[in-house]
C-alpha positions in Angstrom: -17.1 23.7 -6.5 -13.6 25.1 -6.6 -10.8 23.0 -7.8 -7.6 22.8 -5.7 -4.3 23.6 -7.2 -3.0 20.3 -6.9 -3.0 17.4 -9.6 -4.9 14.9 -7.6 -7.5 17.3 -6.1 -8.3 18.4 -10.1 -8.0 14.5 -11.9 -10.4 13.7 -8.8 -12.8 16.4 -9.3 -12.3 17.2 -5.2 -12.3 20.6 -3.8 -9.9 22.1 -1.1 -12.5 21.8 1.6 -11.8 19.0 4.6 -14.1 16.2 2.8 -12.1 16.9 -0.9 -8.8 16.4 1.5 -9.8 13.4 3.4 -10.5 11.8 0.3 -7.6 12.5 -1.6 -5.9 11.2 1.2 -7.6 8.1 1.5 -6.9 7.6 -2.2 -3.4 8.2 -1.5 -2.5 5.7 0.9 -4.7 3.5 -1.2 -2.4 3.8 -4.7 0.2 2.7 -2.5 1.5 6.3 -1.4 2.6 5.2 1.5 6.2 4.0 0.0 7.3 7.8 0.5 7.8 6.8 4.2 8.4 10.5 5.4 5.4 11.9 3.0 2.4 9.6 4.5 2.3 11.2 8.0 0.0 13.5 6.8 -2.2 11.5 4.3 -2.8 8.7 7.5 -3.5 11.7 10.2 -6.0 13.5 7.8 -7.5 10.1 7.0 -7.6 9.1 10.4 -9.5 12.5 11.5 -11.7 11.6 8.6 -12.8 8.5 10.3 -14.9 10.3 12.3 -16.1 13.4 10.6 -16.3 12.1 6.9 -16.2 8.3 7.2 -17.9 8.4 3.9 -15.4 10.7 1.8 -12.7 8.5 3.7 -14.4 5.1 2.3 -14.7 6.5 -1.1 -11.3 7.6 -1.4 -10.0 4.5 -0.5 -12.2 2.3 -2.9 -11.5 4.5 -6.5 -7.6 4.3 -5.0 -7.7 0.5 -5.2 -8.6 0.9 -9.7 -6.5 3.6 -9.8 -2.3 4.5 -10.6 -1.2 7.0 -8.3 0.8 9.7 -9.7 3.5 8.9 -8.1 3.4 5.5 -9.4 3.8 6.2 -13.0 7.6 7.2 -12.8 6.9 10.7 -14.6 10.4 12.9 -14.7 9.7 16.5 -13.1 10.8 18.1 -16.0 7.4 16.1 -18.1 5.4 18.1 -15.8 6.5 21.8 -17.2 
């Protein structure tokens, strides 16, 4: 499995392929993401088009999103991150 640059893809062991993407973004909109109005579009389509081609990525996502913090919850300057 190869890990995706991104911080969420890597803390949630998901890969770059569609199924590690629908779930991240089920988990986003889960941790409550979805207060970066313009940011969500794209976490709600891909979760939507996971619906019906990886309903189960989608659900699990969504359920370790609800007992998790998103990272964008936890108020982290930029500058923490280099």
């Amino acid at each position: 499995m190869s890990y995706a640059p991104d911080l969420e893809s890597a803390l949630n062991q998901q890969d770059t392929l569609w199924r590690g993407e629908m779930f991240i973004a089920s988990w986003e909109i889960s941790t409550r993401f979805w207060k970066s109005f313009p940011l969500i579009s794209f976490p709600l389509y891909t979760m939507e088009w996971g619906l019906c081609k990886q309903h189960i990525a989608v659900f699990d996502g969504f359920r370790k999103g609800h007992v998790d913090c998103g990272i964008a919850n936890l108020n982290i300057p930029q500058a923490d991150f280099f």
